[in-house]
C-alpha positions as CSV (number, residue, x, y, z in Angstrom):
1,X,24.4,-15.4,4.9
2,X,21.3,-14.3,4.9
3,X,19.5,-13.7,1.8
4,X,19.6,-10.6,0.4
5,X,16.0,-8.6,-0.7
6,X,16.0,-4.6,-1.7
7,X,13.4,-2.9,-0.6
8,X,12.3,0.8,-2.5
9,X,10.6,3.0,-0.4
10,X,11.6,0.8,2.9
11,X,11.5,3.8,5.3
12,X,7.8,4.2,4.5
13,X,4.5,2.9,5.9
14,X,4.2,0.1,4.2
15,X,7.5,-0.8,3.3
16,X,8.9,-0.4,6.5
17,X,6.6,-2.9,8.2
18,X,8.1,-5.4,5.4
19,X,11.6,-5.1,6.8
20,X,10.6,-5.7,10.0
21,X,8.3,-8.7,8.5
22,X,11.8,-9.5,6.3
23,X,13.9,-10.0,9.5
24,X,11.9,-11.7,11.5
25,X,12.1,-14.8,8.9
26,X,16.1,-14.5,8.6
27,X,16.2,-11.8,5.8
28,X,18.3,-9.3,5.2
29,X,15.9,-6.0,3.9
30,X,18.0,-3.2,2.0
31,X,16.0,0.1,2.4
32,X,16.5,1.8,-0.9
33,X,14.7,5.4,0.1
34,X,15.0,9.3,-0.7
35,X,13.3,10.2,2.7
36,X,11.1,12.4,1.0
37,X,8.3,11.2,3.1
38,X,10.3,7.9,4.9
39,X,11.5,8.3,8.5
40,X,15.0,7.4,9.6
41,X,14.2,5.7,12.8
42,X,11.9,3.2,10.9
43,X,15.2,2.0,9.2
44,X,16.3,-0.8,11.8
45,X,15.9,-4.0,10.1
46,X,19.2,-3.4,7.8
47,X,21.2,-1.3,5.9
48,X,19.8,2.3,4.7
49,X,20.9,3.4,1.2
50,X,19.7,7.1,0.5
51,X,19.0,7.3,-3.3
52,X,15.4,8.1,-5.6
53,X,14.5,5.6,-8.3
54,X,14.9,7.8,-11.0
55,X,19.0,8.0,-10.2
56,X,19.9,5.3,-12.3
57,X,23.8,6.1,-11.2
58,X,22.8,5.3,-7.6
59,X,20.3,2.2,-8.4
60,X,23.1,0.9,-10.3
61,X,25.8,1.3,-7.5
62,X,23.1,-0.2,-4.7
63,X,22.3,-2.8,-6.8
64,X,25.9,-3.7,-7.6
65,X,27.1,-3.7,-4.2
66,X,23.7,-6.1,-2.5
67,X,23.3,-8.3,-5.5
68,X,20.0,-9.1,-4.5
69,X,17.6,-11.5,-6.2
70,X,14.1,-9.9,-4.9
71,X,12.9,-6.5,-5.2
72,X,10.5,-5.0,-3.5
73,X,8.7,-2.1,-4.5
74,X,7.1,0.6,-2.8
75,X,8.8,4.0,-3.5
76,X,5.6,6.0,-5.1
77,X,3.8,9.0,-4.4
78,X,0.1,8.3,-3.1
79,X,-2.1,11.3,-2.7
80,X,-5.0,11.3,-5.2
81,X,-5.6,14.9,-4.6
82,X,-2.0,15.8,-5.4
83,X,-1.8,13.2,-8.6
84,X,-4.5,16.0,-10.1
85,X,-2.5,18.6,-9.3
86,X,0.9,17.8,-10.5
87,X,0.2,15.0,-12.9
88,X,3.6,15.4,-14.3
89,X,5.5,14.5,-11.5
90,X,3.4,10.9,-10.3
91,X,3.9,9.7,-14.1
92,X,7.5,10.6,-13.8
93,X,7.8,9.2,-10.0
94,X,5.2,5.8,-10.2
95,X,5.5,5.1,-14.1
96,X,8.8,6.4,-15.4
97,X,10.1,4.8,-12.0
98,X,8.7,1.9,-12.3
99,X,10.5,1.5,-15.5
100,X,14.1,2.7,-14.7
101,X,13.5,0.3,-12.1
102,X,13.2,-2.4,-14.1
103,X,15.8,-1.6,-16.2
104,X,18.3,-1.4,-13.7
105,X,16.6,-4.9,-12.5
106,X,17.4,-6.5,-15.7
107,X,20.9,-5.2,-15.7
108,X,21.8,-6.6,-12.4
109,X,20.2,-10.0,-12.0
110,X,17.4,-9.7,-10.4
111,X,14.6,-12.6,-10.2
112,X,11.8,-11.8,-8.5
113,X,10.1,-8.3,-8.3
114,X,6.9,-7.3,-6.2
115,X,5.0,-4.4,-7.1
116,X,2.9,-2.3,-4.7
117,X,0.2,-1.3,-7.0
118,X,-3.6,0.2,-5.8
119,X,-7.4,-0.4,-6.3
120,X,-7.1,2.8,-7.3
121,X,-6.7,0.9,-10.7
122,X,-10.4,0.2,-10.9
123,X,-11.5,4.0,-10.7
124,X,-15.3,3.9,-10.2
125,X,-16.1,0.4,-10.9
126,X,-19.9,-0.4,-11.2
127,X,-19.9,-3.5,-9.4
128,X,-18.8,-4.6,-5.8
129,X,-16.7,-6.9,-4.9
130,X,-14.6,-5.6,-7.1
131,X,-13.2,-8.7,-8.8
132,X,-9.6,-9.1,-10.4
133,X,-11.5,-9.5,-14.2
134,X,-13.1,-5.8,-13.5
135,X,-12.1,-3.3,-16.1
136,X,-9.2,-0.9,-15.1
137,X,-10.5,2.3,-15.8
138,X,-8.9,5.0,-13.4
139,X,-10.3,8.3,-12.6
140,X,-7.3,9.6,-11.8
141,X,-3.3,10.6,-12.7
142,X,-2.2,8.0,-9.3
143,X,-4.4,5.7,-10.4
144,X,-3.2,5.8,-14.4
145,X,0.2,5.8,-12.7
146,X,0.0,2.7,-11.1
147,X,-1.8,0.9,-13.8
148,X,0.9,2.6,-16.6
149,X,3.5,0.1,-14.1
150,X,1.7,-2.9,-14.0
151,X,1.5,-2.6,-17.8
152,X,5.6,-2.1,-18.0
153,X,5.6,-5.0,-15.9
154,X,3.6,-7.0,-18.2
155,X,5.6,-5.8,-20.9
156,X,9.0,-6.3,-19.5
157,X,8.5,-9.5,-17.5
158,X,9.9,-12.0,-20.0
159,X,12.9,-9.3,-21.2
160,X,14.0,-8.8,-17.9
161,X,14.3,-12.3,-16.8
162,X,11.8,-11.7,-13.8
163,X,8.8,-13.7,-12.2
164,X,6.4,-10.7,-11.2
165,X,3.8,-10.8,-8.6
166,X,1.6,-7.2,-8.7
167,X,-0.7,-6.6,-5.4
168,X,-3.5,-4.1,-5.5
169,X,-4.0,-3.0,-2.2
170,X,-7.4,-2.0,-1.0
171,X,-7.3,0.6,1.7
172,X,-4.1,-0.4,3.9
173,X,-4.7,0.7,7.3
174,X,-3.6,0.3,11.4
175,X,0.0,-0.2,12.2
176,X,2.4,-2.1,13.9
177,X,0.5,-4.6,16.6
178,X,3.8,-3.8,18.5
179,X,3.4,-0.1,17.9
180,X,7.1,0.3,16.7
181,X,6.1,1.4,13.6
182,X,3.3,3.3,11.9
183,X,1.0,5.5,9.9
184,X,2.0,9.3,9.4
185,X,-1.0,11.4,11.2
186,X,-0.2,14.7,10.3
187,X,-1.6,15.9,7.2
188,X,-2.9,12.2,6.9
189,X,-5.9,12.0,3.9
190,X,-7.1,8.5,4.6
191,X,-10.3,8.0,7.1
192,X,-8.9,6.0,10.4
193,X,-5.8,8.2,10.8
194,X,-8.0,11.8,10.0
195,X,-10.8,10.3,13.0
196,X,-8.0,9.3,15.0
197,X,-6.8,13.0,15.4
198,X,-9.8,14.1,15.2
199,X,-10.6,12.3,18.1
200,X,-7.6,13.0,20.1
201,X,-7.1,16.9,19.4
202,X,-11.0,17.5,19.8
203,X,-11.6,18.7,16.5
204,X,-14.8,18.6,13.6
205,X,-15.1,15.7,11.3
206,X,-16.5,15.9,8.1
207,X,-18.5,13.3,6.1
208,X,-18.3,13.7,2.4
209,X,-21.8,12.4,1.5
210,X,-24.7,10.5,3.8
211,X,-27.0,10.1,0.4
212,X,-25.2,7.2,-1.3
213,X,-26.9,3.3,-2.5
214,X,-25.2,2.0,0.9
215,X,-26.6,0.7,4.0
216,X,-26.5,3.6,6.3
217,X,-25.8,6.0,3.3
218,X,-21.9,6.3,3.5
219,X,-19.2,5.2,1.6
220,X,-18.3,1.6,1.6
221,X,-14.5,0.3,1.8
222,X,-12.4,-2.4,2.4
223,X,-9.7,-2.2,5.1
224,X,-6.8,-4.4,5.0
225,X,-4.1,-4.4,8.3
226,X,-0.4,-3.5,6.9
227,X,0.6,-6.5,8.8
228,X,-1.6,-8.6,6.6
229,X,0.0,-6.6,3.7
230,X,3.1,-7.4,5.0
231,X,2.3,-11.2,5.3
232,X,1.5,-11.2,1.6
233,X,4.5,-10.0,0.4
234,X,6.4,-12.5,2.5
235,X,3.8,-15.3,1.1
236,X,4.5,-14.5,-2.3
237,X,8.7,-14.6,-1.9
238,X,8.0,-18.1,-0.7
239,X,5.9,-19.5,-3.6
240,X,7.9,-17.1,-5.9
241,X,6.4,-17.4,-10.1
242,X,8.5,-18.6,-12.8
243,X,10.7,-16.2,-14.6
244,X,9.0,-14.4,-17.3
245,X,5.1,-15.2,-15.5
246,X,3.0,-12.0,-14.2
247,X,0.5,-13.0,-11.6
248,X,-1.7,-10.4,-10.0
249,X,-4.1,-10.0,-6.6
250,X,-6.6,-8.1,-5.2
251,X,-5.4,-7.1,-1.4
252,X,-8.3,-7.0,1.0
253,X,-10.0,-8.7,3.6
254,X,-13.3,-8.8,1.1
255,X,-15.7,-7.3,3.5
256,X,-16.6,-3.7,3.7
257,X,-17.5,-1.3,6.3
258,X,-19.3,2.2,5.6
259,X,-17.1,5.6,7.0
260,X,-20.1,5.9,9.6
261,X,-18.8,2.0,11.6
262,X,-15.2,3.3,11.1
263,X,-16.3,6.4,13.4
264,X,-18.1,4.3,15.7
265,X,-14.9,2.2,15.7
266,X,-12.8,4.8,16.2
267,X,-15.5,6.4,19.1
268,X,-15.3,2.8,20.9
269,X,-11.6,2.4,21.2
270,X,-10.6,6.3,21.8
271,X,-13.7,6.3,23.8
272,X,-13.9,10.1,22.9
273,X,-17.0,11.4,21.0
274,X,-16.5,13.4,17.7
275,X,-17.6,16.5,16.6
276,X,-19.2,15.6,12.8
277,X,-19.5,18.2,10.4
278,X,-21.9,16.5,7.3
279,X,-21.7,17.7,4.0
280,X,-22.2,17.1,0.3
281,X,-20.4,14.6,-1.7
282,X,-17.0,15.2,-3.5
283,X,-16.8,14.2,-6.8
284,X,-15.4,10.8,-7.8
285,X,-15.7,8.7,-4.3
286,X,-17.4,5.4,-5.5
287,X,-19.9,3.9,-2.8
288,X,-18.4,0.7,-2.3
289,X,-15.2,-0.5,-2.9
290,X,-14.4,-3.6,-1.4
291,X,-12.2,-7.1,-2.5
292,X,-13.2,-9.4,-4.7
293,X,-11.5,-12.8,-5.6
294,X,-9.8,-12.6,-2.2
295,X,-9.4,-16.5,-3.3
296,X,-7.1,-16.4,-5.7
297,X,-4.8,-15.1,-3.1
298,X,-4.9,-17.7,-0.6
299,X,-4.9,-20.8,-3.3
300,X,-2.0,-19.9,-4.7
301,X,0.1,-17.8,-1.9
302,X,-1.5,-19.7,1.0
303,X,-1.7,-16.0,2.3
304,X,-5.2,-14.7,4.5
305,X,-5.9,-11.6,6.7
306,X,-5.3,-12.1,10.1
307,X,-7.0,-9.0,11.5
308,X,-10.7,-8.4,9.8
309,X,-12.1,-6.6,12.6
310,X,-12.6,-3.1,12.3
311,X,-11.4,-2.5,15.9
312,X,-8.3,-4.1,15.7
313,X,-7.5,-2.3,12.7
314,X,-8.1,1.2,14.8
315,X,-6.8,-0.3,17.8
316,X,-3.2,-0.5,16.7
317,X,-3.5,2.5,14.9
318,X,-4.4,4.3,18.1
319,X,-1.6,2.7,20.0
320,X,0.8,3.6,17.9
321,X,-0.8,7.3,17.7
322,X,-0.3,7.5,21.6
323,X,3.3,5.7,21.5
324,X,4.3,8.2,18.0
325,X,2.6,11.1,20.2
């Protein structure tokens, strides 16, 4: 039999790309999803069971019937616009579910738990690479969201029973090299899938900012391949931490590029030129933003980014744009 390993939020972006990751090396991933944002068709690696992390009735009933001994966690909301907006419902959704999670966790067994938190945990920090000893100060209710879980999991660790591993993703990006599975382009807010349409449909892009202490005076981020984000999850179930232990690690390939090389990026491989619209900064986009203590990560897991070229990154995610299309 193979071994068991439920997955929240496994019809998702992310999540889904660690199923497929999951069977490839003889696992069997559970997709425990509410669809709210998840696609069906990207639930073909195993079983599908349709329930929200706050249902502790149907947690319970999952869990009981898989018995498994790693969980996966992905099921969140994500939009940092939204999270200022309706506060209320990403503390009840990423912290409150975080902890009925665990809860139900405890109850049932469960071992090893992997939590899909953010950088978004650092807010604005001062300095770059952004290094794992870097205060946590978020500007933001996603951000506080996240960072409110990691501390439950801190907290909970040794009551529960469970080795934790926590992964802060930098800015996950591209999709599937085999272009099954994919990013969500419409009403996308992150850069390579907003240039990508933009590109394709022939419509303006706008820069937020072309002033700021970088070298060609845009933003600065680090872009990490879901594959590679994938990989690290699958890396950290095979060197899992002892029962009780919280380890955490920055997600990133630890080398930045500015929004204006993600356009030229995105230019090259579409080989369409974009309409740019410049104009002033938002408030609360740092400069730079990129991985620090990327080492820590491959001592310890073994794990290390496989795609670190802009292009590729963009390159899949244009594939699958023109296969999802």
């Amino acid at each position: 039999m193979s071994e068991t390993v439920f997955v929240t939020g496994g019809a998702g972006y992310i999540g889904s790309q660690c199923c497929k990751l999951l069977a490839a090396n003889g696992y069997r991933p559970v997709t425990y999803d509410n669809m709210s944002s998840g696609r069906p068709e990207f639930v073909r690696y195993g079983p599908l069971v349709e329930g929200d992390i706050l249902d502790g009735f149907r947690l319970d009933a999952a869990l009981q019937e898989y018995r498994p001994k790693t969980v996966l966690h992905f099921a969140a909301l994500i939009e940092v616009e939204e999270s200022t907006r309706e506060p209320i419902l990403y503390y009840d959704v990423n912290a409150c579910g975080t902890l009925a999670l665990v809860e139900k966790c405890k109850e049932h067994g469960v071992e090893h738990f992997i939590f899909s938190s953010t950088a978004a945990v650092y807010g604005e920090p001062s300095v770059s690479p952004v290094k794992l000893s870097t205060p946590t100060t978020p500007i933001n209710p996603y951000g506080w969201s996240k960072l409110m879980g990691e501390r439950f999991l801190q907290d909970c660790a040794v009551d529960a029973g469970m080795g934790v591993t926590i992964f802060r993703y930098f800015n996950a990006s591209g999709s599937d090299p085999d272009a099954e599975l994919g990013v969500r382009f419409e009403g996308a807010s992150h850069l390579i899938p907003r240039l990508i349409s933009a590109a394709a449909e022939g419509t303006p892009f706008s820069i937020f900012g072309t002033d700021y202490d970088t070298a060609d005076g845009t933003c600065v981020r680090d872009y990490i391949h879901v594959l590679d984000v994938a990989n690290a999850h699958l890396a950290a179930m095979k060197s899992p931490v002892d029962a009780g232990h919280v380890r955490t690690f920055n997600i990133g390939v630890g080398r930045g590029y500015s929004v204006r090389e993600v356009l030229e990026s995105v230019e090259r491989i579409t080989e369409t030129k974009i309409d740019l619209q410049l104009k002033d900064q938002r408030a609360g986009d740092a400069s730079e933003l990129v991985a620090g203590d990327i080492d820590e990560v491959v001592n310890m897991l073994g794990w290390h980014a496989e795609f670190t070229e802009i292009d590729d990154i963009v390159f899949h995610a244009w594939r699958w744009y023109c296969a999802d299309g």
